[in-house]
C-alpha positions as CSV (number, residue, x, y, z in Angstrom):
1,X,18.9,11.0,23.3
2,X,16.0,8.8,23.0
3,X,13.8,8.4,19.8
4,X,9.8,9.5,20.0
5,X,7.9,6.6,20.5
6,X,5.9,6.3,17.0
7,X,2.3,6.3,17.0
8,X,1.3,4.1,13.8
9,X,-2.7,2.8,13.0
10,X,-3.3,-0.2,12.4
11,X,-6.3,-0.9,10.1
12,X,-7.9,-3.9,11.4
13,X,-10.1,-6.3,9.4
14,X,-11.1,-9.2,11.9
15,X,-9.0,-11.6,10.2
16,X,-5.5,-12.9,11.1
17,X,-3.3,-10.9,8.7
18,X,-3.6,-7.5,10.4
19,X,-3.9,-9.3,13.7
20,X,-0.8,-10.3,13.3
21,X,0.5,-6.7,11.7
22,X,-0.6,-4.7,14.7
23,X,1.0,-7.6,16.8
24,X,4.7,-6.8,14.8
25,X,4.1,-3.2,15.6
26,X,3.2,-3.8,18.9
27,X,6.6,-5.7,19.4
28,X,8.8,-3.0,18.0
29,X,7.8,-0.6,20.6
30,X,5.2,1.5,18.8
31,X,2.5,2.6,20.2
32,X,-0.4,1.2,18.2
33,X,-3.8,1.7,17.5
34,X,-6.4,-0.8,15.6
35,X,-8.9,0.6,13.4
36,X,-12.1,-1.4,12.0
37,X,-14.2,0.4,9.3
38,X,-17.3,-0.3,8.5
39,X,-17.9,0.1,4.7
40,X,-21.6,-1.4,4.1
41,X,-25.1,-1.6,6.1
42,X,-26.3,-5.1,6.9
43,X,-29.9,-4.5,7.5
44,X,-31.0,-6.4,4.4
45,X,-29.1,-8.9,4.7
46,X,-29.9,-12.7,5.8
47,X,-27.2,-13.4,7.8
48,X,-24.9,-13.7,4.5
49,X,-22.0,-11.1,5.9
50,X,-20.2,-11.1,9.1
51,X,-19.1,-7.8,9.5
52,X,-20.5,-7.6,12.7
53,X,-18.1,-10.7,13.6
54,X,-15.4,-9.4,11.3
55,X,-15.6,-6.2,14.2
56,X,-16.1,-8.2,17.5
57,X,-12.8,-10.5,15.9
58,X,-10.9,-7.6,15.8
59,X,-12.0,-6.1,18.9
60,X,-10.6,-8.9,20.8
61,X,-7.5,-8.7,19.1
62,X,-7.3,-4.9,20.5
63,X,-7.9,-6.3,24.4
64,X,-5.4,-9.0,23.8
65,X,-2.8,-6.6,22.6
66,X,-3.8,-4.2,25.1
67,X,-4.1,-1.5,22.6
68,X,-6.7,0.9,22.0
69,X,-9.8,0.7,19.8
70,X,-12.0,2.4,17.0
71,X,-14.7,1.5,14.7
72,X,-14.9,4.1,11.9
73,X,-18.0,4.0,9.5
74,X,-17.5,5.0,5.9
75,X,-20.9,3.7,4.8
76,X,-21.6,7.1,2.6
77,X,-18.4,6.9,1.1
78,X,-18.0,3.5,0.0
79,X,-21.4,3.8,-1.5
80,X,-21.0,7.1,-3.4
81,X,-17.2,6.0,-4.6
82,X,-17.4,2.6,-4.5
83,X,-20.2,0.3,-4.7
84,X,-22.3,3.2,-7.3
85,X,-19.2,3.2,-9.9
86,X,-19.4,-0.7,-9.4
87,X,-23.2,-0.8,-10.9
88,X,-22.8,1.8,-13.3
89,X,-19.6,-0.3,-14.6
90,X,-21.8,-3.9,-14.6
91,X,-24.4,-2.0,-16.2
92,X,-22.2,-0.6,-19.2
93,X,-20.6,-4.3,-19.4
94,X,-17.7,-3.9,-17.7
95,X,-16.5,-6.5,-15.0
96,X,-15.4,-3.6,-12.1
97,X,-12.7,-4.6,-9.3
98,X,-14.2,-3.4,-5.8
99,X,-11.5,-4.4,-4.1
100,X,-9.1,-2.0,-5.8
101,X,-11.3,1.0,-6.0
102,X,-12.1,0.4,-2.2
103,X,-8.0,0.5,-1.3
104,X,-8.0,3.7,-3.3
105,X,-10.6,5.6,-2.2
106,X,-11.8,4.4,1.0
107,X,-8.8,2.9,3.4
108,X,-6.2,4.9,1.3
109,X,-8.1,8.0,1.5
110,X,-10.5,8.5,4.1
111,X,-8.8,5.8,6.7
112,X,-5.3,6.8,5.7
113,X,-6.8,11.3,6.8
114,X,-8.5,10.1,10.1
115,X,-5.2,7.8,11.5
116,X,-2.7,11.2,10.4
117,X,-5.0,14.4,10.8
118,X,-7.9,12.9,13.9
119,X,-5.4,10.4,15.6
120,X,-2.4,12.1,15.1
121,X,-0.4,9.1,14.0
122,X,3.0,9.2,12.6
123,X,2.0,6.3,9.7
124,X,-1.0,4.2,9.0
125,X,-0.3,0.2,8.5
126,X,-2.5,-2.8,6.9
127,X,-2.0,-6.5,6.7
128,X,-1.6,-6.5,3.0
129,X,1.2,-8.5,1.6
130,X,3.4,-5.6,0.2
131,X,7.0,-4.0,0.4
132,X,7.9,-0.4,-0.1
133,X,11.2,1.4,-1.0
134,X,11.4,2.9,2.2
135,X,12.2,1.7,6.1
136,X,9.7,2.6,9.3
137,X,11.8,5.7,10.1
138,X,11.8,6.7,6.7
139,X,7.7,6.8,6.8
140,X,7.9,8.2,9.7
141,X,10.2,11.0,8.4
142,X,7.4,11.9,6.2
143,X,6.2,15.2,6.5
144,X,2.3,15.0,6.3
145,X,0.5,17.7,4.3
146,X,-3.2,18.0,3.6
147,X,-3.5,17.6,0.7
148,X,-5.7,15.5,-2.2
149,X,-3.1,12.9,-4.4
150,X,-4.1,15.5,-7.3
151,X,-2.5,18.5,-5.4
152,X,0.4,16.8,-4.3
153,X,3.5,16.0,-6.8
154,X,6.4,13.9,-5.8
155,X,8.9,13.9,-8.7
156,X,9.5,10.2,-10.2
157,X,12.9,10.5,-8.7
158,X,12.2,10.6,-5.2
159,X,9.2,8.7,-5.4
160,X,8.4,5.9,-2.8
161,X,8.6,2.3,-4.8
162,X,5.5,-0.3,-4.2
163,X,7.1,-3.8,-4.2
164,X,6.4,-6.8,-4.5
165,X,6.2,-9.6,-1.2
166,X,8.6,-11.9,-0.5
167,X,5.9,-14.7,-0.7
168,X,4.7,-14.5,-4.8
169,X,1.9,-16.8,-3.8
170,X,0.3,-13.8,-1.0
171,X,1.6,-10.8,-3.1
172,X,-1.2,-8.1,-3.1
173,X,0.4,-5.0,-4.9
174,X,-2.1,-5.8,-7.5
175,X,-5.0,-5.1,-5.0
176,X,-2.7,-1.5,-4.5
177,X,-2.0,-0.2,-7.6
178,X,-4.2,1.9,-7.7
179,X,-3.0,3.9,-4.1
180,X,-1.2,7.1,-4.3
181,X,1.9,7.7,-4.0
182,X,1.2,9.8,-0.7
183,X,-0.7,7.2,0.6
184,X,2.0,5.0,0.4
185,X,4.7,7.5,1.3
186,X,3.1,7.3,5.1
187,X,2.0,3.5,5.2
188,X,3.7,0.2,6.7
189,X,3.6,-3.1,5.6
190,X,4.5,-5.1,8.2
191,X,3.9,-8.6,6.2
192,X,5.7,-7.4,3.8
193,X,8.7,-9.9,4.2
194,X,7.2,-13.0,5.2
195,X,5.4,-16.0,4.3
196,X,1.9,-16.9,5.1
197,X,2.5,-19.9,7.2
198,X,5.1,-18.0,9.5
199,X,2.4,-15.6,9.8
200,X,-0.2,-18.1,11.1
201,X,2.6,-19.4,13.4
202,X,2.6,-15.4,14.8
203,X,-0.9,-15.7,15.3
204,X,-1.3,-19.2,16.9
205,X,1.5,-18.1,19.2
206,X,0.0,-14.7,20.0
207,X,-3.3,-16.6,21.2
208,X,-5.5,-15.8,18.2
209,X,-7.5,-18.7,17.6
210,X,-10.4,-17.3,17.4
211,X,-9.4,-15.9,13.9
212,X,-7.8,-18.9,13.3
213,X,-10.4,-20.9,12.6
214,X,-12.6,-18.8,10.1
215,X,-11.7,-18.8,6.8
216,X,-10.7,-16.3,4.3
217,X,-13.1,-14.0,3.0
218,X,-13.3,-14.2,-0.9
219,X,-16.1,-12.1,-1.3
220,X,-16.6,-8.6,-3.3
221,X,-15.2,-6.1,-1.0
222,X,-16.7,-5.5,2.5
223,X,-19.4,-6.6,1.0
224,X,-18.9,-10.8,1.6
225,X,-20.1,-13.4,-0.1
226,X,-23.4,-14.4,-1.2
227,X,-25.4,-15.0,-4.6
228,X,-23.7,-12.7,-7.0
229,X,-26.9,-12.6,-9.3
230,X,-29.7,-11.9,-6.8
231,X,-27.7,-9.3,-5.3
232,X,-26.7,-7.2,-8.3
233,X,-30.9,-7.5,-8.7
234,X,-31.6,-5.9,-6.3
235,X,-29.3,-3.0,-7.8
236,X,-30.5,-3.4,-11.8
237,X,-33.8,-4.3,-13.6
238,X,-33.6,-7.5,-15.4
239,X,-32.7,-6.9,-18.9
240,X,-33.0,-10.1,-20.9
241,X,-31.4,-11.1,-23.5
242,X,-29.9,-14.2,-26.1
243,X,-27.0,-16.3,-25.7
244,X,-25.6,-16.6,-29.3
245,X,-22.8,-18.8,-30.4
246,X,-19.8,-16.8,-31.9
247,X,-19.4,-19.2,-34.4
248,X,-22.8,-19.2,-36.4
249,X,-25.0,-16.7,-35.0
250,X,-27.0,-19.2,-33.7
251,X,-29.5,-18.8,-30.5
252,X,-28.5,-20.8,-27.5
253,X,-30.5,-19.9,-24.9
254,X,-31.6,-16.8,-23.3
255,X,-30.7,-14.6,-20.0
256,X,-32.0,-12.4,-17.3
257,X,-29.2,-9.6,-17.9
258,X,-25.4,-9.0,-19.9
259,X,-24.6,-7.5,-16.4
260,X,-25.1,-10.7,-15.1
261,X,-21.6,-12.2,-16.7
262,X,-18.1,-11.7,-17.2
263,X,-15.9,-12.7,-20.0
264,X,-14.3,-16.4,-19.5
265,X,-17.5,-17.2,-17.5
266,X,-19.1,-20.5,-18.1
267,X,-22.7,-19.9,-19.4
268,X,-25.1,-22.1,-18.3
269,X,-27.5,-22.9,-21.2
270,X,-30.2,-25.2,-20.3
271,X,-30.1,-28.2,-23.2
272,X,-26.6,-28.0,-23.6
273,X,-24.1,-30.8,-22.9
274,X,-20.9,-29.2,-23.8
275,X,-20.3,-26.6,-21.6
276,X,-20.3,-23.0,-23.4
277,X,-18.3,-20.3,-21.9
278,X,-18.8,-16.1,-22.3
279,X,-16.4,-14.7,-25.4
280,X,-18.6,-11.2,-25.8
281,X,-21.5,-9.0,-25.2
282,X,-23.2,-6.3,-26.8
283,X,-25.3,-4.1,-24.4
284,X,-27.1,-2.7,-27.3
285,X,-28.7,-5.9,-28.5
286,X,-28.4,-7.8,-25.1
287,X,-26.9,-10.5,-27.0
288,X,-24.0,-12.6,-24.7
289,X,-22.0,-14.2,-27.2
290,X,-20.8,-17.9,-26.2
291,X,-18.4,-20.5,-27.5
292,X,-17.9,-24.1,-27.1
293,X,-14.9,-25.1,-24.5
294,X,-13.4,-23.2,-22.0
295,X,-10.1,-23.2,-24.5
296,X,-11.2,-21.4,-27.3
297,X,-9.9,-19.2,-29.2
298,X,-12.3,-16.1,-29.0
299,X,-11.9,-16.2,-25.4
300,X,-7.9,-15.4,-26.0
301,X,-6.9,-11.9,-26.9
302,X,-3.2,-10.4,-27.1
303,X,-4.1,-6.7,-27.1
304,X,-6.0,-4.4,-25.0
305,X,-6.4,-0.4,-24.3
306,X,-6.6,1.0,-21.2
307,X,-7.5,4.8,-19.5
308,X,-5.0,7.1,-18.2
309,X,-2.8,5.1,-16.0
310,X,-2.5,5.3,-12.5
311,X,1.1,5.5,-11.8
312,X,2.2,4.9,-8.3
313,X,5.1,6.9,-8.8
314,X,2.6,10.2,-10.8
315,X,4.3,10.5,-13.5
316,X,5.0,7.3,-16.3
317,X,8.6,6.0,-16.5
318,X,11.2,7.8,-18.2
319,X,11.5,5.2,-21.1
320,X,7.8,5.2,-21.9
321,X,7.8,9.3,-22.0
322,X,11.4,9.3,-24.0
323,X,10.5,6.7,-26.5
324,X,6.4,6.0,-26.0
325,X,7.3,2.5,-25.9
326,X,8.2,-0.2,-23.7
327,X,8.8,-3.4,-22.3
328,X,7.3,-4.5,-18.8
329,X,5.1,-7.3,-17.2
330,X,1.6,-7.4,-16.8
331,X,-1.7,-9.1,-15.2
332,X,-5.4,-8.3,-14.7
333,X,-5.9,-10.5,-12.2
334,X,-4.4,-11.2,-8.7
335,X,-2.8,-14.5,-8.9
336,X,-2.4,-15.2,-12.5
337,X,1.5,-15.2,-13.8
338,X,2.8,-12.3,-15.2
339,X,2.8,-11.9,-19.1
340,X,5.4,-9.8,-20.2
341,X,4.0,-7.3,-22.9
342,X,4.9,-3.9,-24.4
343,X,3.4,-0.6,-23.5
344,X,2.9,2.2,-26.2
345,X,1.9,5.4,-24.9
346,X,-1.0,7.3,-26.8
347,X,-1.2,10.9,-26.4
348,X,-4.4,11.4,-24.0
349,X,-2.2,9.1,-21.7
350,X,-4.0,5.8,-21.8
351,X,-1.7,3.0,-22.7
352,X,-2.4,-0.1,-25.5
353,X,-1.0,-2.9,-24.3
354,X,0.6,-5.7,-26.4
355,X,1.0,-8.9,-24.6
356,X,4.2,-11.7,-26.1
357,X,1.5,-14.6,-25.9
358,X,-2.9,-14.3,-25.7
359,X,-4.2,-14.3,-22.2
360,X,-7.6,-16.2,-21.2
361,X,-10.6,-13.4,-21.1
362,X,-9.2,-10.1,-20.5
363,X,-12.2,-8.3,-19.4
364,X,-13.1,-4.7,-20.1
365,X,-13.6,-3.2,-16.0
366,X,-11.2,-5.1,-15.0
367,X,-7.5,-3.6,-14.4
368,X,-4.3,-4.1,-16.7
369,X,-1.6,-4.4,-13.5
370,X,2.2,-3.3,-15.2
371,X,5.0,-4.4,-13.3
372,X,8.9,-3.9,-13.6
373,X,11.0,-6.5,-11.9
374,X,9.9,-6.6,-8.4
375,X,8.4,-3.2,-8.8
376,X,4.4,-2.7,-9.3
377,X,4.3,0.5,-11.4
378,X,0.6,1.3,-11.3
379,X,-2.6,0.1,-13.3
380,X,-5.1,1.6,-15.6
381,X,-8.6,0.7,-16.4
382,X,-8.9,-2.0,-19.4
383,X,-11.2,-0.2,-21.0
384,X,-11.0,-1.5,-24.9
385,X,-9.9,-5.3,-26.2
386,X,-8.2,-6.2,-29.5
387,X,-9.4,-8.5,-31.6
388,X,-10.0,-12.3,-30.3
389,X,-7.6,-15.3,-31.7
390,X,-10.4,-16.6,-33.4
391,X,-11.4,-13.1,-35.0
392,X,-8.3,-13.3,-36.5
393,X,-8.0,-16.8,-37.3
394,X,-11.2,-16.1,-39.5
395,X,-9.8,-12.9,-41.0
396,X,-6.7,-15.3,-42.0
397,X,-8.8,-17.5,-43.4
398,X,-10.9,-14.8,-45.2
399,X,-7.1,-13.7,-47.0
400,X,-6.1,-17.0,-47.9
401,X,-9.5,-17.5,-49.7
402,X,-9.5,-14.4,-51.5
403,X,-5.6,-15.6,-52.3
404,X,-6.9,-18.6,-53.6
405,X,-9.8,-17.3,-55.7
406,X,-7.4,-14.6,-57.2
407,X,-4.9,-17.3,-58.4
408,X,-7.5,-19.2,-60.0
409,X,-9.2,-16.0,-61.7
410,X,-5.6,-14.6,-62.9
């Protein structure tokens, strides 16, 4: 008896990675369909985005597979759940991640309903650099109910593992930890076990030059590249403010907005020949606090607190619930090395993190990504920091003093 063929969407960016996963599908015999969403307006723009291109490049790639076509616009969503959250977060001085908030509540969500419910697909599929727990025919296997992530519990048990890639220099789990676990229970990630270069070998082969030559897109979100500060203006009013060294209290210089910079940032501060790099800020004052050298030590922490995890799998791993603690790996950004750290569980569910050595400008917005092994467990909101190196060289300091002063008193 012969197998159905399997109908999987493929979401389709315009650049070569899911080019080349809708041509992997293609060549196992699915029947596949590419899918380009469009996530912002480019009416007042100069010219600065190519998402028109990013759709006729992925068009192409359509006729050349001989597959069928669609351009789905989630302009209303990504602006409500998205790209509002992402000023209100620079606006309360947090440093948001777009890009992870965009995978978990636009191409995860909304995508992931239209290829199942609309297009009647067996599984959905991207380009990312990813590996699940579970083989094509077990996704397939995957009886789809309509139902929101919060309605739906898979027991830790059964749950669908996110894995790392085989290439640690392409791995994107970080960029989905943040994805449900029934989201991932019906996606494919076709790049999942292979290495960039093999992948532009796919793509050369397959004819695709014309994605080929453009280069990759490091900008926020389907948003693109451009001036980071005159575009978050047009979003929020100026709000000036001082520059003031950590060290003295001094006044350094002053700004146009704290929204304006992220922790670890270098602060340009007109006079200045050393170069002075962002430590703090205080959106009550407006006062960025800076500090000489981009080494430091109030721009290295070894704590932070998060909000309620996300855990891929719902619920947190047995260890943490049995004993509160434990030990796993983290990051908060995408390519930095893991840090192993331990995770206590407080009892509204967020998580403090401790890390084994201090990290370069954790950043409050930002996401704390755990991992065990090659497993990506989830990520929660870095929502708190603990106290800087140099806070508590000072406090150190401050002891030994008082040490000092006591001996010579008694």
């Amino acid at each position: 008896m012969s197998r159905p063929l399997r109908h999987v969407v493929c979401a389709l960016s315009g650049g070569v990675d899911s080019a080349v996963a809708a041509l992997l599908l293609r060549r196992k015999g699915y029947h596949v369909t590419g899918v380009f969403m469009k996530n912002w307006d480019l009416f007042d723009e100069h010219g600065a985005c190519a998402g028109n291109q990013d759709c006729e490049d992925a068009f192409r790639v359509c006729k050349m597979l001989n597959i069928p076509f669609h351009q789905i616009s989630y302009v209303k969503e990504y602006w409500h759940e998205v790209f509002s959250n992402l000023v209100k977060e620079y606006e309360m001085g947090r440093t948001p991640n777009p890009d992870i908030m965009c995978n978990k509540n636009i191409k995860f969500k909304y995508l992931l309903q239209f290829a199942l419910e609309i297009l009647g697909a067996d599984a959905m599929a991207t380009g990312h650099y990813a590996r699940t727990s579970q083989r094509d025919e077990d996704v397939f296997q995957q009886k789809y109910i309509r139902k929101t992530e919060d309605h739906v519990h898979d027991h830790s048990k059964d749950a669908v593992k996110l894995l790392q890639a085989a290439d640690p220099k392409k791995d994107q789990t970080f960029f989905l930890s943040q994805i449900s676990q029934h989201a991932l229970r019906h996606t494919i990630f076709p790049l999942g076990e292979l290495r960039k270069n093999v992948v532009k070998e796919m793509a050369a082969e397959a004819g695709f030059h014309h994605i080929l030559k453009r280069k990759e897109s490091m900008g926020i979100c389907f948003i693109g590249e451009r001036n980071f500060e005159n575009f978050i203006l047009e979003y929020l009013e100026p709000r000036p403010g001082n520059f003031v060294s950590i060290e003295d209290g001094k006044i350094m210089g002053t700004h146009k907005g704290w929204f304006l910079f992220t922790l670890g940032q270098r602060a340009r501060i007109g006079g200045q020949r050393d170069a002075w790099f962002v430590v703090d800020k205080d959106i009550n004052t407006g006062d960025v606090f800076v500090a000489p050298g981009t080494s430091h030590p109030a721009l290295y922490r070894n704590s932070l607190q998060t909000d309620q995890v996300h855990w891929i799998a719902q619920d947190p791993p047995l260890e943490l619930l049995r004993n509160t603690v434990m030990q796993c790996h983290f990051r908060f950004q995408h390519q930095m090395p893991l840090v192993q750290c331990q995770l206590t569980l407080n009892p509204d569910l967020t998580v403090w993190v401790t890390l084994a050595k201090p990290v370069r400008a954790p950043t409050p917005g930002q996401f704390a990504v755990l991992y065990n092994n090659q497993e990506c467990l989830g990520s929660g909101k870095i929502m708190e920091l603990g106290p800087s190196m140099y806070t508590l060289q000072e406090r150190r300091g401050d002891r030994i003093g008082e040490t000092q002063k006591t001996d010579r008193t008694g």
